[in-house]
N, CA, C and O atoms as CSV, one atom per row, in Angstrom:
chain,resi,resn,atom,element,x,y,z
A,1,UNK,N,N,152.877,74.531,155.473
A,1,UNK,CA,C,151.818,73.682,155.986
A,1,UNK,C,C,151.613,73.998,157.467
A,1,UNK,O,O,152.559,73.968,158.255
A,2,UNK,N,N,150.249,74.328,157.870
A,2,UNK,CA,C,150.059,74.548,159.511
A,2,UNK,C,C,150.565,73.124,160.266
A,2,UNK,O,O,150.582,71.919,160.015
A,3,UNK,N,N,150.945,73.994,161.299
A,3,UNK,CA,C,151.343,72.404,162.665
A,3,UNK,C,C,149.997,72.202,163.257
A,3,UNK,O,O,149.056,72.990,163.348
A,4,UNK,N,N,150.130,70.841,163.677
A,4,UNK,CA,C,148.907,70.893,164.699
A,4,UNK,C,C,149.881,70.634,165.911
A,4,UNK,O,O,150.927,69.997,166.033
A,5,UNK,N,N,148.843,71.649,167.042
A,5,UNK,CA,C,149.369,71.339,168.242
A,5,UNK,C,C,148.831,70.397,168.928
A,5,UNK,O,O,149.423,70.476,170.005
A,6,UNK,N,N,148.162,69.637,168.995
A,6,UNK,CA,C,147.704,68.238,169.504
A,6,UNK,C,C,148.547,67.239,169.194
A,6,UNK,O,O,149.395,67.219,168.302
A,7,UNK,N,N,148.225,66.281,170.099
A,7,UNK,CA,C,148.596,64.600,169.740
A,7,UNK,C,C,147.332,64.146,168.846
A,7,UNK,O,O,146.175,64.311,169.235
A,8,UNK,N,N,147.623,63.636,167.776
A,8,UNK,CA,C,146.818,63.325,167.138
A,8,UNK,C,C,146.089,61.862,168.089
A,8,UNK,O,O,144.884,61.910,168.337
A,9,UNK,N,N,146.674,60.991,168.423
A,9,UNK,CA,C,146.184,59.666,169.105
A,9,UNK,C,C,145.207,60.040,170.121
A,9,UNK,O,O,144.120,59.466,170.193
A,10,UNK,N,N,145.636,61.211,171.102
A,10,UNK,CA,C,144.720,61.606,172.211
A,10,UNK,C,C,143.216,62.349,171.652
A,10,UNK,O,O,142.295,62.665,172.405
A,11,UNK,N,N,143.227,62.539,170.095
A,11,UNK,CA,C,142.098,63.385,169.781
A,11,UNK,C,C,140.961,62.253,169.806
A,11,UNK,O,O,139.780,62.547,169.993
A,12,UNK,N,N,141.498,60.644,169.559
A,12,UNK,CA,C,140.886,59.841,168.790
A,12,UNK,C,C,139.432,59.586,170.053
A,12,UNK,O,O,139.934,59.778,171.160
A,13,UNK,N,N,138.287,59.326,170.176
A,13,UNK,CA,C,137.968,59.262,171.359
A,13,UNK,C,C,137.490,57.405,171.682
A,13,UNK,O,O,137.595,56.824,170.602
A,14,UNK,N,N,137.065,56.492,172.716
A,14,UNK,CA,C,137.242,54.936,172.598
A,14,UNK,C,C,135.190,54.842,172.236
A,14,UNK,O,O,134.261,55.098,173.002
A,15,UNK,N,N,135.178,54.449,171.013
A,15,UNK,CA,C,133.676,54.204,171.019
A,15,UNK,C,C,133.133,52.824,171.533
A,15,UNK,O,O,131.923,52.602,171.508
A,16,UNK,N,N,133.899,52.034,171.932
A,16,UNK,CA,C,133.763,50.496,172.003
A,16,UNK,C,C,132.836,50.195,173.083
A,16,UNK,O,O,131.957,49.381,172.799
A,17,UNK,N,N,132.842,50.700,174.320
A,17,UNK,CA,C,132.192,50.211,175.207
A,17,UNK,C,C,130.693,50.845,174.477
A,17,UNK,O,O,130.601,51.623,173.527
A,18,UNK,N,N,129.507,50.159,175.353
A,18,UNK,CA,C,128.136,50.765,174.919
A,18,UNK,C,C,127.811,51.762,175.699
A,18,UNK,O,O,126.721,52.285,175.469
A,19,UNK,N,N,128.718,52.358,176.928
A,19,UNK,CA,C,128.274,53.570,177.884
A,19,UNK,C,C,128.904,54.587,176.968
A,19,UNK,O,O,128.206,55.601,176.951
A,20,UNK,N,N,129.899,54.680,176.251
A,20,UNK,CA,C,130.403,55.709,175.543
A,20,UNK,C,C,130.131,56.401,173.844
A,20,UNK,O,O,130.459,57.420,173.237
A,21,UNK,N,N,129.417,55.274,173.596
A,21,UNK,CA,C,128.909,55.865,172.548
A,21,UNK,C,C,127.936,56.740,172.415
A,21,UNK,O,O,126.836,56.629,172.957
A,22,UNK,N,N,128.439,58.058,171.371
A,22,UNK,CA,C,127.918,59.138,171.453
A,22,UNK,C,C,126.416,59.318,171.187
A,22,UNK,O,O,126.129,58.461,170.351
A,23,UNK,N,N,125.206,60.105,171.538
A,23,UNK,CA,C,124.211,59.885,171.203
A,23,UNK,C,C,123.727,59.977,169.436
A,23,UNK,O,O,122.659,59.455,169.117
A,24,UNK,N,N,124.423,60.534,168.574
A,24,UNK,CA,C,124.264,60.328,167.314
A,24,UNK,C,C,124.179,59.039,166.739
A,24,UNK,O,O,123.144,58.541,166.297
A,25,UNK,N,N,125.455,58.439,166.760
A,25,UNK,CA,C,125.230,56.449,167.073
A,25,UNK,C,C,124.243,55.773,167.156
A,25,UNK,O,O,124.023,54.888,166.329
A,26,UNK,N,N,123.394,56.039,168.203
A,26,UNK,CA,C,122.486,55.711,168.422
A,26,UNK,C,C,121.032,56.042,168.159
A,26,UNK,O,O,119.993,55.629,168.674
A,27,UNK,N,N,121.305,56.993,167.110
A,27,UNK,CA,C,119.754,57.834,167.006
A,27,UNK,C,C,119.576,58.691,168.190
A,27,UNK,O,O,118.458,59.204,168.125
A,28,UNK,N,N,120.022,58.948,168.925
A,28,UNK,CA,C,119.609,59.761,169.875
A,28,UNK,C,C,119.715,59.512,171.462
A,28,UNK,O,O,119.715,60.221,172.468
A,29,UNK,N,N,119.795,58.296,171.199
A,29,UNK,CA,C,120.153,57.282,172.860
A,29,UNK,C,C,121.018,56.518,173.165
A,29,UNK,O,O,121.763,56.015,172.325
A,30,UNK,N,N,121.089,56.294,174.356
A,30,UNK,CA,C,122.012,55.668,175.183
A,30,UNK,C,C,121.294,54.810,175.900
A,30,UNK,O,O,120.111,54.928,176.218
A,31,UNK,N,N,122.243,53.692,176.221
A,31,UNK,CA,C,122.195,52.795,177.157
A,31,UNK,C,C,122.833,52.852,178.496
A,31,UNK,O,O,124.039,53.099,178.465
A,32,UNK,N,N,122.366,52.703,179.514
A,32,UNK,CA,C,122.694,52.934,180.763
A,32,UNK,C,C,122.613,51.911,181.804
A,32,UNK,O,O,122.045,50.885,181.431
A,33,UNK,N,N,123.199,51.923,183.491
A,33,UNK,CA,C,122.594,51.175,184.355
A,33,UNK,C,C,121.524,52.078,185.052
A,33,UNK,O,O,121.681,53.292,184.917
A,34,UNK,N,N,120.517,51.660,185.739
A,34,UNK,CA,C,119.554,52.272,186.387
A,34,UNK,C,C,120.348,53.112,187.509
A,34,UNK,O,O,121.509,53.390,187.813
A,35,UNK,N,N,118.692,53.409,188.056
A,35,UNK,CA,C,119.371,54.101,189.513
A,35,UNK,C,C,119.309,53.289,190.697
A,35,UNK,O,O,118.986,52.154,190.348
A,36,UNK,N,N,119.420,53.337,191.544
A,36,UNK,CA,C,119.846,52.862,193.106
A,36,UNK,C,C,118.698,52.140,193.375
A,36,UNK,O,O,117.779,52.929,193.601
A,37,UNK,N,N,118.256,50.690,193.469
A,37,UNK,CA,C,117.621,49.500,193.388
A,37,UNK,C,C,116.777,49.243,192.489
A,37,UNK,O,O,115.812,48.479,192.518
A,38,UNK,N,N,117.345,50.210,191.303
A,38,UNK,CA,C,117.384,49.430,189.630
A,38,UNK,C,C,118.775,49.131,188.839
A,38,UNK,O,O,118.900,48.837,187.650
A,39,UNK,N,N,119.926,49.311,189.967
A,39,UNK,CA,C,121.159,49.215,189.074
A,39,UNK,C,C,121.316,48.304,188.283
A,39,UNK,O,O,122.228,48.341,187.458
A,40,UNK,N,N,120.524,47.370,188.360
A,40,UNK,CA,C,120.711,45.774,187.703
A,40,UNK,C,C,120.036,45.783,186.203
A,40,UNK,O,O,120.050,44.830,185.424
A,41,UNK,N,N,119.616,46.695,186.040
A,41,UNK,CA,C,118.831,46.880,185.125
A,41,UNK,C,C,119.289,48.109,183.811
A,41,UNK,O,O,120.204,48.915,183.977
A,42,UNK,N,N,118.643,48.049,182.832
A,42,UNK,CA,C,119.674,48.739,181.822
A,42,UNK,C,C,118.579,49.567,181.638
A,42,UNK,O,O,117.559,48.894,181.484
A,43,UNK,N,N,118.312,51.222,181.577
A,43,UNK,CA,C,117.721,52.169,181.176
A,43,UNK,C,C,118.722,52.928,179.637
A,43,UNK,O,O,119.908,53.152,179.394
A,44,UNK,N,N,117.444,53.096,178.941
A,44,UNK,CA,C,117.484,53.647,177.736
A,44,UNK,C,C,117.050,55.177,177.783
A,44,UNK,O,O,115.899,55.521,178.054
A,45,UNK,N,N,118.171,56.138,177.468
A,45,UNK,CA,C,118.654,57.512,178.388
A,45,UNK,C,C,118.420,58.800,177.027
A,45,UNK,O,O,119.474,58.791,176.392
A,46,UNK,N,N,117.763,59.499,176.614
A,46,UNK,CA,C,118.134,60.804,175.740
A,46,UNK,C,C,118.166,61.645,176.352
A,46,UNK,O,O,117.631,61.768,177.454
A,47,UNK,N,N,119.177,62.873,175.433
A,47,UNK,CA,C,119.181,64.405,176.529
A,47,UNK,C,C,118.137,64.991,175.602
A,47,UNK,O,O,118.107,64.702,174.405
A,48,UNK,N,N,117.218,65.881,176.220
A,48,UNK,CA,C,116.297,66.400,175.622
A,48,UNK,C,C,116.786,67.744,176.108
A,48,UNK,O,O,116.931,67.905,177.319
A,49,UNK,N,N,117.110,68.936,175.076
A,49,UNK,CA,C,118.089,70.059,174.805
A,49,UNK,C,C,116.991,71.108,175.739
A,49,UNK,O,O,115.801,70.794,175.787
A,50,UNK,N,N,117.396,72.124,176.327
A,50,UNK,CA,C,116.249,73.274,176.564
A,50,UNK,C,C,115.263,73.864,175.710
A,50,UNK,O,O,114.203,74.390,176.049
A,51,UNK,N,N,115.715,73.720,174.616
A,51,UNK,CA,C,115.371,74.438,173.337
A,51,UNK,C,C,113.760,73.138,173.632
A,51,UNK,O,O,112.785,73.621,174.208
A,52,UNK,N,N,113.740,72.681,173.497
A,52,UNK,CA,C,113.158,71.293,173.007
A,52,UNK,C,C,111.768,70.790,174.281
A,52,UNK,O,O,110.679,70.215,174.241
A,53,UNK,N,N,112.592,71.385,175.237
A,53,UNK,CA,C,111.575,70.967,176.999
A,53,UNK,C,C,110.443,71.502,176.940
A,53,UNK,O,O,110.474,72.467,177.704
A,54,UNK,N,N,109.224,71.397,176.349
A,54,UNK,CA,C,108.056,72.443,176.545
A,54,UNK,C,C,107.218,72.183,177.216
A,54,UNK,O,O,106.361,73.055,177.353
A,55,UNK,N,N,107.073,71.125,177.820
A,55,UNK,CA,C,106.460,70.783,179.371
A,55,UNK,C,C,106.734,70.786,180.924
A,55,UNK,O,O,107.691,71.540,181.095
A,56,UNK,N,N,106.392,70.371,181.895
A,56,UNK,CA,C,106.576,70.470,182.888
A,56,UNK,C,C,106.660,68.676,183.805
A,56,UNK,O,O,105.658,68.114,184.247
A,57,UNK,N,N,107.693,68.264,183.865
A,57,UNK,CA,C,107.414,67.354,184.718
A,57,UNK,C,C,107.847,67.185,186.045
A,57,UNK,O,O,108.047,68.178,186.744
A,58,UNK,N,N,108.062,65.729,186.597
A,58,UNK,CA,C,108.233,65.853,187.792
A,58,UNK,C,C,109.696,64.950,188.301
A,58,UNK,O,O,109.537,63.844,188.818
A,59,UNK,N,N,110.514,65.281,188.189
A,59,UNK,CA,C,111.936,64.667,188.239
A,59,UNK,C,C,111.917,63.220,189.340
A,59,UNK,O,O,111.599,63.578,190.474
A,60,UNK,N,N,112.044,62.498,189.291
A,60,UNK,CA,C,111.690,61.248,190.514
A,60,UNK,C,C,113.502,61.230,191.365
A,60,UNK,O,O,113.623,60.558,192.389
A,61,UNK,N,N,114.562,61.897,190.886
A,61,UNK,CA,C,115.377,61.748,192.070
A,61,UNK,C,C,115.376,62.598,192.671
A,61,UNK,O,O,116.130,62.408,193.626
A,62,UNK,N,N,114.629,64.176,192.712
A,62,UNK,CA,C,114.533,65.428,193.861
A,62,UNK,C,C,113.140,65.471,194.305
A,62,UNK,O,O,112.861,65.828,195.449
A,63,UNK,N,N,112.325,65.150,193.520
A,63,UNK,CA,C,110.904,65.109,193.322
A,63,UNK,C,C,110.454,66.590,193.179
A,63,UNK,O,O,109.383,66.992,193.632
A,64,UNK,N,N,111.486,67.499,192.414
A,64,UNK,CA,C,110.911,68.890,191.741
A,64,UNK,C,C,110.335,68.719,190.690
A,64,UNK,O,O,109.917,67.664,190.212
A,65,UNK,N,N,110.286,69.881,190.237
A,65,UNK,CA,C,109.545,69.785,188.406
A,65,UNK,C,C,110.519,70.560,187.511
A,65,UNK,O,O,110.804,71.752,187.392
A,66,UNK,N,N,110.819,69.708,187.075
A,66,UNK,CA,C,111.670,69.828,185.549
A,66,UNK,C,C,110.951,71.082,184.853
A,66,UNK,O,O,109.996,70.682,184.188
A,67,UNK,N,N,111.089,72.285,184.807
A,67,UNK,CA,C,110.557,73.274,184.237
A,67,UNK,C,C,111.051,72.942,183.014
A,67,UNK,O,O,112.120,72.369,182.807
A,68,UNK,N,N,109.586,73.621,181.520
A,68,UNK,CA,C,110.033,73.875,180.271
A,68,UNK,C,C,111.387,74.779,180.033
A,68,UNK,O,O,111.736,75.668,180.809
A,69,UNK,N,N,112.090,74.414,178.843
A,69,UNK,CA,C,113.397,75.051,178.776
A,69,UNK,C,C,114.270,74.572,179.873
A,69,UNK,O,O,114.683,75.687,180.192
A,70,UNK,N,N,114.644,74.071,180.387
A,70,UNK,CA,C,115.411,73.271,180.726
A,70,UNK,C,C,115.713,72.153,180.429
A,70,UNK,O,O,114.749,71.484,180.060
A,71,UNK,N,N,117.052,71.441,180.433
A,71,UNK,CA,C,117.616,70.598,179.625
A,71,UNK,C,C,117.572,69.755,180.577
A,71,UNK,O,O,117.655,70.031,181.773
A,72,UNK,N,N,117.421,68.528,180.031
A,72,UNK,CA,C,117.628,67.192,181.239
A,72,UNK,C,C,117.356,65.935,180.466
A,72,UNK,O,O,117.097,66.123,179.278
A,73,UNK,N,N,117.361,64.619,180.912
A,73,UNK,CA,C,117.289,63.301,180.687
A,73,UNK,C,C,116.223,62.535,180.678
A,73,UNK,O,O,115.824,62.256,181.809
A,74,UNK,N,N,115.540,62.037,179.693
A,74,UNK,CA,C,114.493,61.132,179.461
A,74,UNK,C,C,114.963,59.424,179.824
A,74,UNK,O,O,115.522,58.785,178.933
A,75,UNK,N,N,114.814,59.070,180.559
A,75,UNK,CA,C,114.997,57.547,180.821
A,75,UNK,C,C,114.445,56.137,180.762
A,75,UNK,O,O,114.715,55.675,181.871
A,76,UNK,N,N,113.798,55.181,180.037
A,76,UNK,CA,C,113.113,54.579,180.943
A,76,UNK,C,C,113.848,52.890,180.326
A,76,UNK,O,O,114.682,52.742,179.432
A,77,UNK,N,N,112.967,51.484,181.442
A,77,UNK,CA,C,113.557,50.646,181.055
A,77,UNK,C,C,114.105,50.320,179.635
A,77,UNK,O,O,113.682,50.936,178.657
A,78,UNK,N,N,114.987,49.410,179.537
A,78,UNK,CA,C,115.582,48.803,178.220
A,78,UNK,C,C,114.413,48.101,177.615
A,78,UNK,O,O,113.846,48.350,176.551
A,79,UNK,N,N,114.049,46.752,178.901
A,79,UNK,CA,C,113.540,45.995,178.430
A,79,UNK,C,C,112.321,45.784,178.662
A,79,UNK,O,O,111.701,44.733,178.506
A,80,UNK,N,N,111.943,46.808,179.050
A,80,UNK,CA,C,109.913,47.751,178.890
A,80,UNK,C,C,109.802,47.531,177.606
A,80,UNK,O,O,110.703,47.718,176.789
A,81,UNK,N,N,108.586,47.085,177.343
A,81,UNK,CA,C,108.222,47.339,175.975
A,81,UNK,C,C,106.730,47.904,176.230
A,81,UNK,O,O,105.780,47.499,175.559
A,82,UNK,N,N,106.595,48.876,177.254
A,82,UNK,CA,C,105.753,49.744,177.350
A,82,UNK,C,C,106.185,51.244,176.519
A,82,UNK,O,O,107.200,51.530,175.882
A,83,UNK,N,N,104.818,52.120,176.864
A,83,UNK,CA,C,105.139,52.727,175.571
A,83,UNK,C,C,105.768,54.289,176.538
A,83,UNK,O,O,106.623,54.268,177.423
A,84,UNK,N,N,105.152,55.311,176.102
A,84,UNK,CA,C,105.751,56.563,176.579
A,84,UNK,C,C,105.411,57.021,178.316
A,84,UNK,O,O,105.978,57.860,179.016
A,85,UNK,N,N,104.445,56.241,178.585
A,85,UNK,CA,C,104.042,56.274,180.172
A,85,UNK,C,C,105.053,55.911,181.139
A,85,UNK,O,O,104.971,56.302,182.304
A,86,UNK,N,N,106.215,55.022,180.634
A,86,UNK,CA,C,107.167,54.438,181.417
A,86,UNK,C,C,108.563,55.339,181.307
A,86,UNK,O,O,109.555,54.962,181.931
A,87,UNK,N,N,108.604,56.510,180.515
A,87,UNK,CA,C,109.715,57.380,180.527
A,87,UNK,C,C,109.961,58.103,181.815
A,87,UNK,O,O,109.013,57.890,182.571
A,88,UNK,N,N,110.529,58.586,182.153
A,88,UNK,CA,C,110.733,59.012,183.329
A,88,UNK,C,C,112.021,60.618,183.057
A,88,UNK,O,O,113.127,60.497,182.530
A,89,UNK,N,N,111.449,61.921,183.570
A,89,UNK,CA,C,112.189,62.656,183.267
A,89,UNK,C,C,113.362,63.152,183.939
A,89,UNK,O,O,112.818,63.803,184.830
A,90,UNK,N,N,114.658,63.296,184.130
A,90,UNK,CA,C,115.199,63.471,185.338
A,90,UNK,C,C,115.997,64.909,184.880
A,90,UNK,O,O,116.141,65.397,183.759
A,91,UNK,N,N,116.495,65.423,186.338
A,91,UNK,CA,C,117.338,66.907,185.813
A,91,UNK,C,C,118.300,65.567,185.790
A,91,UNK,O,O,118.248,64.394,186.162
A,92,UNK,N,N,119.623,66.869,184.822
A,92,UNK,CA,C,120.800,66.136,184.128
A,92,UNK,C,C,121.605,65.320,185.801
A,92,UNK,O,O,122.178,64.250,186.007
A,93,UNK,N,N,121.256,66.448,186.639
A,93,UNK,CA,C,122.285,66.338,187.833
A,93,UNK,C,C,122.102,64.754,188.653
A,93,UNK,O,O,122.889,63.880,189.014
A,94,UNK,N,N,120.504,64.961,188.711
A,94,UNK,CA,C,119.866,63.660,189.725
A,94,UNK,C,C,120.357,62.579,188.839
A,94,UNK,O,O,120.702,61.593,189.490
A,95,UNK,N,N,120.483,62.466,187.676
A,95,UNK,CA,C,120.615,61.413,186.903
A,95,UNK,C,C,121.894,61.283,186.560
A,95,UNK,O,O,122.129,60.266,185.909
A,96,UNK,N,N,122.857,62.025,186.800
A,96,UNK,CA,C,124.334,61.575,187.124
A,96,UNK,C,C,124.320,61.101,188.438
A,96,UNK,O,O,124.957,60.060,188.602
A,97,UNK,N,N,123.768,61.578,189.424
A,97,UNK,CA,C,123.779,60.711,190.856
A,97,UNK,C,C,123.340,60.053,191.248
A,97,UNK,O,O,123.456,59.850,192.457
A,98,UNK,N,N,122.383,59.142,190.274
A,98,UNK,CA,C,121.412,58.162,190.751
A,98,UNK,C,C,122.205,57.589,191.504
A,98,UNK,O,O,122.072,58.072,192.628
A,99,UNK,N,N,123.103,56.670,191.482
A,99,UNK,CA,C,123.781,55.501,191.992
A,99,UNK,C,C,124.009,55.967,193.363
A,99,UNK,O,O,123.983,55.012,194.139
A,100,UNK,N,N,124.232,57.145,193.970
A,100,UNK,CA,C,124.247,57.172,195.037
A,100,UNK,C,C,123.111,57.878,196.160
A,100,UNK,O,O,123.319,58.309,197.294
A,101,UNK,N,N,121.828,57.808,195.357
A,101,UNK,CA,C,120.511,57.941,196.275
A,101,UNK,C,C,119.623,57.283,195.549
A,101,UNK,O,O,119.818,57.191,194.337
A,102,UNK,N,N,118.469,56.693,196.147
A,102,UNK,CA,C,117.302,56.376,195.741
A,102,UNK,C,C,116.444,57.423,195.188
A,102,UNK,O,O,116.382,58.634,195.406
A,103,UNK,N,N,115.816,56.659,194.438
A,103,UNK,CA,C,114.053,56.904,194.274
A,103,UNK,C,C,113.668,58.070,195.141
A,103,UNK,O,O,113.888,57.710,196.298
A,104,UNK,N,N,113.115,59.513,195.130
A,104,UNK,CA,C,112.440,59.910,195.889
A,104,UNK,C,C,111.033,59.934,195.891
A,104,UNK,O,O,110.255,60.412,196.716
A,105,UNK,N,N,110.799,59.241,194.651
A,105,UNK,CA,C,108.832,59.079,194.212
A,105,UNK,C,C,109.074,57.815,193.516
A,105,UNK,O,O,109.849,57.440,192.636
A,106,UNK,N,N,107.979,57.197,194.338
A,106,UNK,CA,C,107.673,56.106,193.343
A,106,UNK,C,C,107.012,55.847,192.419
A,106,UNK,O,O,105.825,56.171,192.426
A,107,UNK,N,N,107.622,55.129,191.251
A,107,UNK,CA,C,107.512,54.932,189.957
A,107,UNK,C,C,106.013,54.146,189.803
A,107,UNK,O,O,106.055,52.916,189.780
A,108,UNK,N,N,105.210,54.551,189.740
A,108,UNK,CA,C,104.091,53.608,189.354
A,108,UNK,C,C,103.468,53.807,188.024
A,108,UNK,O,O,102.553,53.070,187.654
């Protein structure tokens, strides 16, 4: 019989909190806190793959443009019940660092 070289306990991963559950779980999304004077607020987060990017937008934490084929983060409020106008596209990076810069365009 093969050994495994792992700890089996450390493979297990914690799904419990709602920041850690994987995007399959969820259909595709995540729940999040905003960015830097929206932290209070819960944004609803997908990774949209390179394969998948075929537009061009405009990232609101560098204020570049998200070139097609590139991979990055679709965001927008939880509790918007607006429709696709309120998404917001971010590179993967700005949107791991929200919390520690603002807004560089405002969201209107």
């Amino acid at each position: 019989m093969p050994r495994r070289n792992h700890d089996r306990k450390s493979s297990r991963k914690n799904f419990g909190s709602r920041d850690s559950r994987p995007d399959s779980l969820m259909g595709g999304a995540r729940v999040e806190s905003g960015p830097a004077g929206w932290s209070d607020e819960e944004f609803t987060t997908r990774t949209v793959p390179g394969n998948r990017a075929t537009k061009t937008y405009r990232c609101p934490g560098c204020d570049h443009e998200v070139r097609p084929g590139v991979s990055h983060i679709v965001a927008w409020p939880t509790a918007d019940l607006g429709g696709p106008e309120n998404r917001r596209h971010w590179h993967t990076g700005c949107w791991s660092g929200r919390a520690t810069r603002g807004l560089t365009r405002r969201w209107s």
